[in-house]
N, C-alpha and C positions, 0 to 999 in steps of 0.2 A: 527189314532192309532199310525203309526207311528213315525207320526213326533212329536206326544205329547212322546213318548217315547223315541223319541232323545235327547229332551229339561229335560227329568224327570232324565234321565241317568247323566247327569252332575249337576242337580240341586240338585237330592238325598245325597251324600257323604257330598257337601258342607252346605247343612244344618244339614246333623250328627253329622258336625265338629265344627257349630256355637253351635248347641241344648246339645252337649256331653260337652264341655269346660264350659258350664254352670251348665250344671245339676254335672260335679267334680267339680265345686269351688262353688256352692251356697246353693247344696241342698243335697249326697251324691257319692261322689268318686266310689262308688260300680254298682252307677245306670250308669254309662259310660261307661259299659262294658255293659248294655242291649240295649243304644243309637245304639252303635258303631258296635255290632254284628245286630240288627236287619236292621240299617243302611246300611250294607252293603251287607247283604243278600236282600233287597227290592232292591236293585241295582242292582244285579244278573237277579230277576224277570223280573224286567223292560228292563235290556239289552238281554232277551230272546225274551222277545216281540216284539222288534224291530227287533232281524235275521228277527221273524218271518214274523215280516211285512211287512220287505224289501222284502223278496221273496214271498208274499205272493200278495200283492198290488203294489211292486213295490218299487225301492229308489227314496227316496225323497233330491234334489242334493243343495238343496236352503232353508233353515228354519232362518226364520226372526229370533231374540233372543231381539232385541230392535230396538230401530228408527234407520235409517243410521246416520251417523253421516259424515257433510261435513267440510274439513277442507280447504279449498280453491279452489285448483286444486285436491285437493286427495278427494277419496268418501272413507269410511269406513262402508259396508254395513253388519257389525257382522252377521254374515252368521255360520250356520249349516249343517249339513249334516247326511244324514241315507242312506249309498251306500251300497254296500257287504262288501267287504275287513274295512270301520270305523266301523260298525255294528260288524261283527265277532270278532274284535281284544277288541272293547269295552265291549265285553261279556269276553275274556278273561283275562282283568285287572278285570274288575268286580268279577270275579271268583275266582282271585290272592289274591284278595284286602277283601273279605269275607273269606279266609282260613288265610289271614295273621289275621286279625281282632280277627275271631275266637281262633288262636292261640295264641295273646298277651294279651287275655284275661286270659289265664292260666298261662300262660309262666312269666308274670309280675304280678300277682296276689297280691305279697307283694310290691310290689312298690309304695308307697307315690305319685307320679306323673305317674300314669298311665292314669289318666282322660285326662292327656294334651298330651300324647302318642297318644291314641287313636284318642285322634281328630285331629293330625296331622296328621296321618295315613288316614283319610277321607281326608281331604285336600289336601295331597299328591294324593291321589287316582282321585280327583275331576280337579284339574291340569292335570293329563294324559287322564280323559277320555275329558276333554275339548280339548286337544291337537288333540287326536283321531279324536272328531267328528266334527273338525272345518272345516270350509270350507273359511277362511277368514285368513289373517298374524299376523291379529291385535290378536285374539282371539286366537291364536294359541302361541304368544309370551305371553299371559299372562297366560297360561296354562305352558307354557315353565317356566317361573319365577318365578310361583307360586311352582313347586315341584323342583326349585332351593333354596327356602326358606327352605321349607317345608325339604328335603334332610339336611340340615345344621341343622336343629332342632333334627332329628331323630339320625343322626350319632352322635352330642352332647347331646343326651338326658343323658346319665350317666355322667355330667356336674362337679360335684365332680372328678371325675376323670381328670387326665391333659392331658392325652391322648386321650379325648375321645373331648377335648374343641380342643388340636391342631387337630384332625384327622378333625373334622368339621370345622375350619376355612381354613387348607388346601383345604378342596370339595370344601369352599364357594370361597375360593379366585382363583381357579385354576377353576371353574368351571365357574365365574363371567367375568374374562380375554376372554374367549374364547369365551364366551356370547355378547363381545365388535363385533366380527364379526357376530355373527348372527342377531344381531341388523341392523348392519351396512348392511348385504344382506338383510333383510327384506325391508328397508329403499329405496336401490336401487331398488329392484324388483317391490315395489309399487310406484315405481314415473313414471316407464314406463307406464303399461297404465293406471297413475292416479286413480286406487283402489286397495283398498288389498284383491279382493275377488281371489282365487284361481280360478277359472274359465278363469279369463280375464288375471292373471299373467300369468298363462300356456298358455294363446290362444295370449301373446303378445310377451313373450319372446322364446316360443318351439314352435311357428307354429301358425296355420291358425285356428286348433280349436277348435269351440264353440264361435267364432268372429264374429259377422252378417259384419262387413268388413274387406275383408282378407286385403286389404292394409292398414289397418291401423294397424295389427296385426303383421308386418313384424315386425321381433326385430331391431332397430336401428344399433345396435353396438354388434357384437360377443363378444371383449374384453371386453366391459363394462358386458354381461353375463356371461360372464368365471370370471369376478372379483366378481361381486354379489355370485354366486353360492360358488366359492370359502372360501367367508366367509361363507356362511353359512354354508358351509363343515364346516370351523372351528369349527365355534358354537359345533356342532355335534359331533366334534373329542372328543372338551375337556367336554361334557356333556355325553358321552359313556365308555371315560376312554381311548383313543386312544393315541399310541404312538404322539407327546411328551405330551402327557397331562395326562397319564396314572398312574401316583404315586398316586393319592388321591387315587382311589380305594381300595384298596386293606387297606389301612388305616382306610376306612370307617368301614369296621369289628368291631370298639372302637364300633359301636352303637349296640344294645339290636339286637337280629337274626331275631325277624320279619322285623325288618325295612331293615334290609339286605336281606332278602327275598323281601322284597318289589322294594326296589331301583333296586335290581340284577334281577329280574326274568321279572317284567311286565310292568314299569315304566320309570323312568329316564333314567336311561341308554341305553334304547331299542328306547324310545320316537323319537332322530334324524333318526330312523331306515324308522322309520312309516313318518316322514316331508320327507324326501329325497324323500321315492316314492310317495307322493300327487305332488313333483315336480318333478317327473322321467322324464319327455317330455321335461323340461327344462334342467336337468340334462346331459340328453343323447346327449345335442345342447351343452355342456360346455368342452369340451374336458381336459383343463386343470384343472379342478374342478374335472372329476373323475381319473384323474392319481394322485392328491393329496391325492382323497379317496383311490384309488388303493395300492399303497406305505406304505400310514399309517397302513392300516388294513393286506396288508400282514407282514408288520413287525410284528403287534402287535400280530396277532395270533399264530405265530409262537414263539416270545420271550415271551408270559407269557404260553403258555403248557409247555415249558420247565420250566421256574419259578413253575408253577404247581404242578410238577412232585416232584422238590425240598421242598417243604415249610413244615415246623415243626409243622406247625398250620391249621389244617384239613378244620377250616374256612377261613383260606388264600389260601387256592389249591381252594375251589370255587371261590375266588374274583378273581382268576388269571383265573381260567376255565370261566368266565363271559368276562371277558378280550376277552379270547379268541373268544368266540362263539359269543360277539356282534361284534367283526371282519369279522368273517365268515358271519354274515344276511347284514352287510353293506358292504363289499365285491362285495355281487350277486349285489348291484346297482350301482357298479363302474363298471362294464364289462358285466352285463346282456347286450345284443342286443337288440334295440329300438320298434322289433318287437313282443321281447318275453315278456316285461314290468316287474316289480320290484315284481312277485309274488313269485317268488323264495326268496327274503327277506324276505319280508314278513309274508311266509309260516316257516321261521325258528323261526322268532320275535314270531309265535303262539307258535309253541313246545315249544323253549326256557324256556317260561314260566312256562310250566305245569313244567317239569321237574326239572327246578334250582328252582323254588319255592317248591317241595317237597323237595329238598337236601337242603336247608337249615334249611326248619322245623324240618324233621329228623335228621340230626347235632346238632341243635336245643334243641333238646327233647332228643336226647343220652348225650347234656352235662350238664343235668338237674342230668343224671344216675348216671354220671362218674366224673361231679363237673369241667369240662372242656372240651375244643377243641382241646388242642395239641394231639398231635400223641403218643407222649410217656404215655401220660395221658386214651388216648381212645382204645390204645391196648385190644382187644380180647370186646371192649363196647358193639358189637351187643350180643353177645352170651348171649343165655335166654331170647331177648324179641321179641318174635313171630310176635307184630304186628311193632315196627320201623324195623326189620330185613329183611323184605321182600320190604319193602318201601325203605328202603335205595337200595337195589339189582334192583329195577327198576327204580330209578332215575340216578343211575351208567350206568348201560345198555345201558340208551336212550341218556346220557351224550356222551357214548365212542360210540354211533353208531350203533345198533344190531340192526339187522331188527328181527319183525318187528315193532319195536317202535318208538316212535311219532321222536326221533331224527335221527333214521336212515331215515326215508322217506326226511325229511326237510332238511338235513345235503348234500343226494345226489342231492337233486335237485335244489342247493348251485352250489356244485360241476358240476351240468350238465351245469347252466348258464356261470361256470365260462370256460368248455368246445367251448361251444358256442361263447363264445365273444375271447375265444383263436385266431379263426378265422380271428379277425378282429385286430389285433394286439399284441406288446407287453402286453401292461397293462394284456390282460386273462389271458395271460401265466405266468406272474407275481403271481397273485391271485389263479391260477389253481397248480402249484406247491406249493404254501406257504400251500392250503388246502390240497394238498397229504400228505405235511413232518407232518401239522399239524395232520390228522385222526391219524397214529398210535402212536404219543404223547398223545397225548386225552384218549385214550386207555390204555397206560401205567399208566397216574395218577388215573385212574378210579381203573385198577387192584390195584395198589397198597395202594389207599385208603382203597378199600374191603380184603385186604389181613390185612391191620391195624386191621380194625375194626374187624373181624371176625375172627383173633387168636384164635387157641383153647385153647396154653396154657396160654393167659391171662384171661380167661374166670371168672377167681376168684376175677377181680379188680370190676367185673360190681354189680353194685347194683341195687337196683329196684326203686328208689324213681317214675321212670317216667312212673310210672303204673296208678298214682294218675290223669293221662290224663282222662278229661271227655268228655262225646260222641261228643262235639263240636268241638274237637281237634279230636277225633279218625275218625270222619266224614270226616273232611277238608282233610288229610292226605289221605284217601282211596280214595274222588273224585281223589286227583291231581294222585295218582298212577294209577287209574283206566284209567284218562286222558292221559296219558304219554305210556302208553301201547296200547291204542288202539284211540288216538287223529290225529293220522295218516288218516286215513278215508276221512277226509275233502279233500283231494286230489280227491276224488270220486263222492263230490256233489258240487253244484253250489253257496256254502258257501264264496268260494276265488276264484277271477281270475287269474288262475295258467296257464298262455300259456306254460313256461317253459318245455322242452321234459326229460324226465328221462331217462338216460343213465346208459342201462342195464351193459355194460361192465365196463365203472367206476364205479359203483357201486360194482361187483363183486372183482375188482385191490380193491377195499377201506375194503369191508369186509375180504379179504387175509391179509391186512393189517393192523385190529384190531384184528384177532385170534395172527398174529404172533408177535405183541406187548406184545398183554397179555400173550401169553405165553413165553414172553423172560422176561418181571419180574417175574411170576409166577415159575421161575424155577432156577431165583437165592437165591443161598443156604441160608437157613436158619438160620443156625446156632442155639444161643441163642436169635436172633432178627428179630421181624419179617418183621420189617418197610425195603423194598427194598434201598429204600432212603439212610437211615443211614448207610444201610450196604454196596451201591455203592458208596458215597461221603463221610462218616465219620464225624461226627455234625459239626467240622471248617466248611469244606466247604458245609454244609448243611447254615451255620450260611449267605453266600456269599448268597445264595437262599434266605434266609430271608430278604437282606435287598436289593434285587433286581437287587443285581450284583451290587452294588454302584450307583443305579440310584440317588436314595434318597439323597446322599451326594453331587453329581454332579448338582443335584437340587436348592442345597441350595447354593452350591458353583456358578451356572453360573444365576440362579435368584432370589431366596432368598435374598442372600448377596446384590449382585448389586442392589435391589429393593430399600432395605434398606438402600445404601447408598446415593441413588437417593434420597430418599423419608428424608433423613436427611439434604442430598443440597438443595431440594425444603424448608425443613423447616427453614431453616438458611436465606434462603433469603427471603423468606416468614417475618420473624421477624428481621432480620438484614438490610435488605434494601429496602424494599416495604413497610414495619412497620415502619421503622425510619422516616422518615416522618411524619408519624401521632403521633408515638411517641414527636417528636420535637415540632412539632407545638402545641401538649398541653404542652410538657414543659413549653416554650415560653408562651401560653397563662397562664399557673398556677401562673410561676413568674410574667408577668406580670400585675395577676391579683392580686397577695399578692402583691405587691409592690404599687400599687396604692391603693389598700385596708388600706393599712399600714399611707399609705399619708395623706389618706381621715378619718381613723380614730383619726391621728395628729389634721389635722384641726376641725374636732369635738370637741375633745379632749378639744384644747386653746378658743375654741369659748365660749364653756360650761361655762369653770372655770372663765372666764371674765365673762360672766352673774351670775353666783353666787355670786363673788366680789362685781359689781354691787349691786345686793340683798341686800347683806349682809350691805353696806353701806347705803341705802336708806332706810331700817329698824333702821340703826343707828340712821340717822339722825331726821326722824320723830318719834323717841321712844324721843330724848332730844327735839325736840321743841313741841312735846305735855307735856312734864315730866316740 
């Protein structure tokens, strides 16, 4: 049972995405919304089945999916997996991935190309749970590439727009670049011990194992595994949104809000979250690979809560809060202690989910109300509707930390690995303060989101259209709230392997330090305004906020531009001097095929007219001696 529900969890989506593309373009647009939703709720089912049968019967660490495949010295034995921690997280995309479904079904209801939405949304979905439940590098980079595609379709799906074409080719090319290394460590890590089953990569390059011989498991070369590892960080950074590869995000907002629900909460971005710890034993041998991780993610957490805090567009404070909080789960795997293991990431990458996947549907579904996302636009938006008002109040909560919600448990026990590895050097301390400065930033954009939206004296801008929500939507929206408030739990059963200790007193320093954030926006004055924001920076320099502190122009100035001028010298020599060549020598051969053509049509030419002459006199002359 199992392991037939291993294999049905990744095969399900992907055939919702073939059977839904077909049934919008051949037989009714309408009927892709019944593929797509029952598609991804039969996902749901199946990935319940397998928790169950992993703890029930046990994980199964090995499921064939086709022949191996040998490619000389490398064995490729596409390998699956149904363990705790792939099992749980595949239940939580799956869970993601039927509430976004469910919601783009209403949410895009007039859309002309919803059929193709949908099914990319399964695809995407079908990509990460392949990522999830691999057990193999090979099967895991095509899962990885698959919701690299899949990501570029979704953010471009409003393609008419110019914005929404550059926002997805930014993901695609910024996200493709950085994929150049993950490849490139995949490549290295499987040639060590000549397969790509994760088993034998960890048991050749982190230790002894699961090696039936430990000396041949020795890793050759440390530097050759700090370099491997290293790319694959890469890969990782700029597929999460990590500083420097951090601009597209936040851009990706041009797409429709489910698929930003999707990308942001339980998928792509989170995805290098989930690869890092299947190679955490390798990882924790790489020293230079997690101070790269290290560096990155504390800057990154740190410089988008502040952008957060700033941004005019209620949907850009989550792409920046996503920013933030997948720094924070890739964090615990740069400094966790090799004895405590990667459950502390991991354990956020679950929360994560529930909660920024409710905050976007709710954002979502208030700017169906209010006819938008900016801030000045959604002033006072919750007031009057009973059931997003409370949804949004507990996706803020678990967002900024409050126990006792699914993000205060996951959030501290973040903060406790990054305690623990303080121990063992800079790098903790690094990561341990970046997460102090970051909780009461966190805090502030939370308050002052809900200080937006919950205006009393805008109360009059709000309208009702998004009443018209039917119970597929009103359903999707209460599980994830229900999830986010009491998803915390799983700390208590044998769901994740969480070694990770909880530290009562950081916890305590952290929750002092989301009361007194919130109440330091909370208590500047009002005025006639109620956004905090506008009223501490004044819109200019709200405007600096918007466009990233000039990341974006510094972007285009130190890679953009140079890309483009590179890529105009490649094309110049490309056609000026590796071209002229072949250009030449069909010159050469054209004239010198007219030119002898020319000759040879000459001598035809005089041949002819002499045989005609001929004729003509030899008809002469037998015309007068028969005459």
């Amino acid at each position: 049972m199992t392991a037939t529900a291993a294999r049905l969890v990744v095969l399900l989506p992907a055939v919702a995405a073939v059977l839904g593309l077909l049934v919008a373009r051949r037989i009714d647009p309408r009927a892709a919304r019944l593929v797509a939703t029952v598609g991804s709720l039969a996902t749901v089912i199946v990935a319940l089945v397998e928790v169950i049968g992993v703890h029930s019967t046990g994980p199964v660490r090995a499921l064939q999916v086709a022949p191996a495949l040998d490619a000389g010295e490398l064995r490729i034995p596409l390998l699956l997996q149904a363990t705790t921690a792939p099992a749980l997280i595949a239940l939580v995309v799956a869970v993601v991935g039927w509430a976004v479904q469910a919601f783009a079904g209403w949410y895009l209801r007039d859309d002309d190309r919803y059929g193709t939405f949908a099914a990319t949304v399964s695809l995407f979905t079908a990509g990460m749970l392949l990522t999830v439940q691999s057990a193999d590098l090979v099967l895991t980079l095509v899962g990885w590439e698959v919701m690299g595609w899949c990501s570029y379709l979704l953010i471009g799906h409003w393609s008419r727009k110019e914005s929404a074409r550059r926002a997805a080719l930014k993901a695609f090319l910024v996200t493709r670049l950085a994929d150049v290394g993950f490849v490139l460590g995949v490549v290295i890590l499987a040639a060590g011990p000549g397969s790509t089953a994760y088993r034998e990569v960890v048991g050749f390059w982190g230790g002894t194992a699961g090696c039936a011989d430990a000396g041949a498991c020795a890793a050759p070369s440390g530097t050759l595994r700090t370099v491997a590892m290293a790319l694959l960080v890469i890969g990782v950074l700029g597929k999460s949104g990590m500083v420097p590869f951090h601009d597209w995000l936040p851009d990706a907002m041009e797409g429709p809000t489910p698929a930003s629900a999707l990308i942001h909460a339980a998928t792509m971005v989170a995805a290098g979250t989930f690869v890092l710890a299947q190679l955490f034993d390798v990882l924790v041998a790489a020293d230079g690979a997690r101070w790269l991780l290290a560096v990155s993610t504390a800057v990154t957490m740190v410089y988008a809560a502040v952008l957060a805090f700033g941004q005019s567009d209620l949907k850009r404070l989550l792409a920046y809060s996503t920013l933030s909080q997948v720094a924070l789960m890739l964090s615990a795997l740069a400094v966790a202690p090799a004895d405590e293991g990667p459950g502390a990431g991991v354990l956020h990458l679950y929360s994560h989910a529930f909660f920024k996947a409710l905050l976007f549907l709710a954002i979502g579904w208030l700017s169906i109300a209010v006819g938008s996302t900016a801030a000045a636009r959604m002033q006072g938006g919750l007031r009057g509707h009973l059931f997003i008002r409370p949804a949004m109040f507990v996706g803020l909560l678990a967002l900024a930390g409050v126990p006792p919600l699914v993000g205060f448990v996951s959030k501290e026990y973040v903060l406790s690995a990054a305690e623990a590895g303080a121990s063992e050097g800079g790098r903790g301390w690094l990561v341990l303060l970046a997460g102090i400065v970051t909780v009461p930033l966190t805090a502030a954009y939370c308050m002052r989101a809900w200080l937006v939206l919950d205006h009393v004296g805008s109360a009059d801008v709000t309208r009702h259209d998004s009443d018209s929500a039917g119970v597929p939507v009103r359903t999707a929206v209460t599980v994830l709230t229900v999830l986010s408030v009491v998803g915390g739990v799983v700390v208590f059963t044998p769901l994740l392997d969480l070694e990770t200790h909880f530290g009562w007193l950081l916890a305590l320093v952290s929750l002092l330090l989301v009361v007194g954030a919130g109440l330091a926006v909370r208590t500047v004055p009002v005025d006639d305004q109620p956004d905090p924001a506008t009223r501490l920076f004044g819109s200019a320099r709200m405007a600096l906020f918007d466009k990233g502190f000039g990341v974006d122009r510094l972007y285009v100035t130190l890679v953009a531009r140079p890309v483009l001028k590179l890529a105009d010298l490649v094309t110049f020599l490309d056609r000026e001097v590796v071209d002229a060549y072949v250009r030449g020598t069909a010159v050469t051969a054209y004239w010198a095929g007219k030119g002898g053509n020319r000759a040879h049509q000459r001598e035809r030419a005089a041949s002819g007219l002499a045989w005609v002459v001929a004729g003509v006199v030899a008809v002469a002359l037998a015309g007068v001696a028969l005459w």
